[in-house]
Residue, then its C-alpha position, 0 to 999 in steps of 0.5 A: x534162111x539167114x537174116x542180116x542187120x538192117x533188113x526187115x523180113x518176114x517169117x513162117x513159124x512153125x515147129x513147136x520149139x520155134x513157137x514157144x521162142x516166139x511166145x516167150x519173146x513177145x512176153x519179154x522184149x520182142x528180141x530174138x536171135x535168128x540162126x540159120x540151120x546147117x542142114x536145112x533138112x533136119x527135122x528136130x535140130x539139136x544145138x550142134x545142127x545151128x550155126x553159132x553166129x546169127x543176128x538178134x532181130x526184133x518182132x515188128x509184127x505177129x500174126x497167128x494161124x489157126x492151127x497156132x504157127x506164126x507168120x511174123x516180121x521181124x527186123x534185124x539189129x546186129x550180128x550175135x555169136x551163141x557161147x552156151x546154150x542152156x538146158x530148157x526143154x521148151x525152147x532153145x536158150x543161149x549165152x549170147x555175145x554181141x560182135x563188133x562190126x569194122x565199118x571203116x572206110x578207106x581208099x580200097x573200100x570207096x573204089x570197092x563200092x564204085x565197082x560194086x555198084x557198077x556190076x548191080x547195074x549189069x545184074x538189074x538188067x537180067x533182074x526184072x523183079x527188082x526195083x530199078x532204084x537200087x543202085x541209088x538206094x544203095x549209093x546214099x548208104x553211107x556205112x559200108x556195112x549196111x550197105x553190103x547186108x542191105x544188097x544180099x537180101x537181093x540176091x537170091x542166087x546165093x546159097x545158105x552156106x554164101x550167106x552165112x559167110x558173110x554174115x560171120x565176116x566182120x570186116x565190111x570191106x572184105x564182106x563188100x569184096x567177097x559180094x562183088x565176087x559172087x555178083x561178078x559170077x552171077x552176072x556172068x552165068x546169066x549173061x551166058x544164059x542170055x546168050x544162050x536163050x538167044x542163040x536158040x530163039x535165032x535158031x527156031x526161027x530159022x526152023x533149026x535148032x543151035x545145040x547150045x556149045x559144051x565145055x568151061x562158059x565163056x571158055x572159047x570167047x576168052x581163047x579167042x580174046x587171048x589170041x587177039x590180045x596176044x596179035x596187039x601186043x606184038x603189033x604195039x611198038x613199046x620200050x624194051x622194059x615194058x614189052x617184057x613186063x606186058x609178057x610177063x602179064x599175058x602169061x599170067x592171064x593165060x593160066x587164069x580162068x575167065x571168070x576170076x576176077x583176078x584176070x580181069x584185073x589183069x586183062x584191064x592192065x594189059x589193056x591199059x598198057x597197050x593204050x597208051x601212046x609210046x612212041x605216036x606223036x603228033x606233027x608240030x606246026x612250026x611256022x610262027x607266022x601262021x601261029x602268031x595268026x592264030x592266037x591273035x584270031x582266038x584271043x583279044x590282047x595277052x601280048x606277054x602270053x603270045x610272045x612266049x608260045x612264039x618264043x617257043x616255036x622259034x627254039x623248037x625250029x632250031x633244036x631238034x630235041x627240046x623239053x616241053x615248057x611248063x606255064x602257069x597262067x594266073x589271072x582273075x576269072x573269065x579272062x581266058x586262060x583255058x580256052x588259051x590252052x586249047x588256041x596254043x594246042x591248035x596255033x602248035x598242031x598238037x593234041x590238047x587234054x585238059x584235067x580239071x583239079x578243082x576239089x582234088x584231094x587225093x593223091x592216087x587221083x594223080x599218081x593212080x591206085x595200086x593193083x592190089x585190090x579190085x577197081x584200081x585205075x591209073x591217075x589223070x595224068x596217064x588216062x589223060x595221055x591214053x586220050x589223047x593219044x600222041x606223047x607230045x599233047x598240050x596238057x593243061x591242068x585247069x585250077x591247080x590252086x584249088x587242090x586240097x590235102x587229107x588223110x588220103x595224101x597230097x596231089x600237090x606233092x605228087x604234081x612235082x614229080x609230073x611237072x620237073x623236067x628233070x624228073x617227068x621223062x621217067x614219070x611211074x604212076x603206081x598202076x602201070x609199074x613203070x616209067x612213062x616219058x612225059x618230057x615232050x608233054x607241053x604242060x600249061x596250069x591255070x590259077x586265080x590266085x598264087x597263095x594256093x599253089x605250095x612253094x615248090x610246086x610254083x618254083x617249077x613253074x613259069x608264071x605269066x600273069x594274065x590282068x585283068x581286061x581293061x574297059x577298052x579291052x573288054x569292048x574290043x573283046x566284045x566287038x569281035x568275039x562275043x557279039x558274033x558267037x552269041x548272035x550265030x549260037x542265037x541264030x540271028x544274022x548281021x542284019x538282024x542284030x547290031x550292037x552299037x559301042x555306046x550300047x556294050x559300054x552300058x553293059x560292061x558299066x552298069x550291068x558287069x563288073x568283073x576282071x574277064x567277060x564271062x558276065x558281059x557274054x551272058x548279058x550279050x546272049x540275054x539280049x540276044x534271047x530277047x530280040x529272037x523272042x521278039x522276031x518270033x513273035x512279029x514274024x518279021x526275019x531280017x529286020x534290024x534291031x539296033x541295040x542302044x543304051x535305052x534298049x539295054x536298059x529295056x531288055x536288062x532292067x534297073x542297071x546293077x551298079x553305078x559307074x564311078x564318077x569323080x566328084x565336080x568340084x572340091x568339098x570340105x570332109x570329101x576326098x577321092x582316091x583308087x583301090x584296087x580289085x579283083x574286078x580292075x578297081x574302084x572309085x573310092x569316095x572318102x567321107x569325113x565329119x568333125x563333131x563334138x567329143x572326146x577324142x574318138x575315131x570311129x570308121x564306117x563302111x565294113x572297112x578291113x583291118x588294113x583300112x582302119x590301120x590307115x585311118x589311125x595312120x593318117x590321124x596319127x600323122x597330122x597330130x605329128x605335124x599340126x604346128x606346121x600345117x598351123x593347127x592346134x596340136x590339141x585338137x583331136x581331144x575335144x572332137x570326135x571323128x568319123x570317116x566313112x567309105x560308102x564303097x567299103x563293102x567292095x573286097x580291096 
């Protein structure tokens, strides 16, 4: 038996050399080094018959037999390799050095777990026995090491040999790869075996027995897949360069065995190969009307944004070739721009896919993972073209400000490349090996903020601004889109439901206060809940509930903010002004008093380094004019003054 770090198992102790190691243990500091026999036979074995790596683990528990054995606990701590052993008659004792562990972790071992893990789902399934929570046992260990020699003491089927060579492999990544091997091959006999059983069991109860089929396992299902595969490949149309390269593939996987890993390495390449679109395009609509009518139907206003697209069509009906644009929609949250893509995806007649890159901070995310190691797959940008499909999709890539850079690379630097039209229509992401056309790819990113997108990735770009919605805007917004989708997702009809303006007014002034209307629809729907619990309740369908003020405040409570108001008449020490927010803006009230002192401007209300700058600005300035504003230009040092912003807290 071979024990492993961080595992705790239990042990029969029986041979008279074994106990008085035991006993002389528990005497001392209850370690021990636990090593495997090389041939498990031997009786007596001598120090050459024991594998010189093991691992030093303590006694937990002890229990003793009544003809003096132990049955013992003992949990592991580390791996030891023996350097001497020592004369002693009683029981074996020896030199030992500690070995160090490489537990680093990189891209290969993070990929190498996420598949690792995948093939202990398929063999829990032949596994009864097992706890089902393994895998998520497992995917909280954060050290890769531990989790490789936590997952051994599951499989049973390795031999002692197996073990013991993971126990002497120091490097945790090539201890995980080396697991996933003979996992990979397990799982494959039992699954042979399942096949098998069933194809007997079908067999009885036909009341005849299927002689289970002779030769290598699996060999005839992969001789069968192989002349399959090789039919696709001459059906795909494919560039000149890229069929060689997929022949090329296909010879090499026609040599392979079909329970390597290796072939399936390659199977899944070919398979990739062939899933993408080369030469499949979808039909574009070119007439601007029927577009302009479409856009104008999913969205409220965004002139500036529409014009382009029709723009667009215009150019694309008269040039038969013609790169597709590269947009950057920039505006605060909830204002549409990704449910634009998708209206500019149908308003064109193309295929729409969206890739999200909020928190991506790999490069191989985008420009995919080498071959070179198990698990590899190809970047957003080529499985989002396999979804959709056709080579002339609208392609949005959703919070490109919101990418991050580490040790791993810099997505940033590798979207350069994607969105350069005079670079993409030879596009190489590193797992297909070469050259992809993305030219007729529409590609459209969105961002809150310009700050976060580098220089040279926006200079690639084409940057429409979307404002945020005006009070007017967001009503008309909520008027035809938002009160109609809510009430059918609500199911309650026109006759049911009826928002007045006064009444969507309250809630975009009192209850929202945002740039989009992301908010507004969520208070929409809130109403919308509460009147459907009401018609429950009464029993009463198709009676109108007419929403007003008084109702909004009924169903949404003591409203969230105060709508801003100019003050009626002039006060001395009170000024209005505007600032300006992400929301649209605000009402700024200005408070000052005079008061006895020595000179002093103190400003209140959490206000910015900006706003304070003003206010010494301001001060400044009245000092330098005080003899023609008739004020006397000592005035400031015998009086203190205070200016406070009530509002300051909101971000300007």
């Amino acid at each position: 038996m071979v024990v492993f770090p961080y595992t705790i198992e239990p042990l029969f102790v029986g041979r008279k050399k074994s106990i008085s190691t035991v006993e002389e243990s528990l005497r001392k500091d209850n370690l021990i080094l636990l090593a495997a026999q090389i041939d498990g036979s031997t009786e007596n074995p001598l120090p050459t018959d024991i594998y010189s790596v093991g691992c030093v683990g303590k006694i937990l528990q002890f229990t003793r037999t009544r003809d003096g054995a132990f049955k013992i606990l003992v949990e592991g701590l580390y791996r030891a390799k023996t350097k001497q052993f020592l004369p002693s008659t009683e029981y074996f004792l020896a030199y030992t050095e500690k070995l160090t562990e490489d537990v680093t972790i990189t891209m290969d071992t993070q990929n190498l777990i996420r598949v690792l893990l995948a093939v202990v789902e398929e063999y829990l399934k032949f596994k009864r026995d097992l706890p089902p929570t393994l895998v998520a046992t497992l995917s909280a260990i954060e050290n890769p090491g531990r989790l490789a020699d936590t997952l051994v003491k599951y499989i049973k089927e390795l031999s002692t040999a197996e073990r013991q060579g993971l126990l002497e492999t120091l490097n945790a990544t090539e201890r995980l790869s080396k697991i996933y091997r003979y996992l990979k091959t397990i799982v494959e006999k039992l699954s042979l075996e399942s096949k098998i059983k069933s194809r007997m069991r079908k067999g009885q109860e036909r009341g005849g027995m299927e002689p289970p089929k002779l030769g290598m396992p699996g060999q005839e299902e992969f001789k069968s897949d192989l002349e399959e595969l090789e039919e696709a490949i001459k059906r795909k149309k494919m560039p000149v360069e890229v069929t060689e390269k997929v022949w090329s593939e296909f010879r090499k996987l026609k040599l392979m065995s079909p329970l390597s890993a290796e072939a399936t390495v390659v199977r899944n390449y070919i398979d990739t190969i062939l899933s993408l679109p080369w030469y499949e395009r979808s039909e574009e609509k070119l007439d601007i009307k029927e577009a302009a009518r479409i856009l104008d139907e999913d969205h409220y206003g965004l002139k500036n944004v529409k014009e382009r697209i029709l723009e667009y069509l215009a150019v694309r009906a008269l040039v038969d070739k013609m790169r597709g644009p590269i947009l950057c929609f920039v505006g605060p949250p909830g204002v549409g721009k990704t449910s634009l893509g998708r209206s500019i995806a149908r308003a064109t007649g193309r295929k729409f896919v969206r890739v999200s890159l909020g928190g991506v901070r790999d490069e191989a995310e985008i420009r995919g993972h080498r071959r070179t190691y198990i698990g590899s797959m190809p970047g957003k940008i080529i499985l989002g073209m396999k979804r959709a499909g056709v080579k002339n999709p609208v392609f949005l890539l959703d919070e490109v400000d919101k990418m991050s850079s580490d040790w791993r690379g810099d997505p940033a630097s590798a979207l350069l490349e994607v969105l350069d039209p005079e670079q993409n229509h030879t596009f190489q992401d590193h797992y297909i090996e070469v050259d992809y056309d993305l030219s007729e790819v529409m590609f459209i990113t969105t961002a809150n903020t310009m700050h976060g997108i580098p220089p040279p990735l926006l200079d690639r770009m084409e940057v429409i601004r979307l404002p945020g919605y005006t009070e007017e805007e967001q009503l008309e917004i909520a008027k035809h889109f938002l009160v109609k989708k809510q009430r059918e997702m609500h199911g309650l009809t026109e006759d049911e439901i009826r928002f007045t303006d006064k009444a969507l007014l309250t809630i975009i002034r009192s209850y929202t206060r945002e740039a989009g209307v992301r908010n507004l629809e969520r208070e929409i729907a809130s109403i919308c809940r509460k009147v459907g619990r009401e018609v429950i309740e009464s029993g009463e369908r198709g009676r109108m509930h007419k929403i007003t003020p008084k109702l909004v405040r009924k169903y949404l409570g003591v409203p969230r903010f105060r709508h801003g108001k100019i003050e009626d008449r002039d006060l001395i020490g009170l000024c209005t002004g505007l600032a300006w927010t992400e929301a649209g803006g605000e009402i700024l009230v200005t408070e000052v008093t005079v008061m006895p002192g020595k000179g002093k401007v103190l400003t209140t209300g959490k206000l910015g380094d900006v706003m304070q700058e003003s206010a010494q600005a301001a001060l400044s300035y009245i000092r330098s004019r005080s003899i023609a504003l008739g004020i006397d230009p000592g005035f400031y040092q015998k009086v203190d003054i205070h200016i406070h912003v009530p509002e300051g807290a909101i971000p300007k």
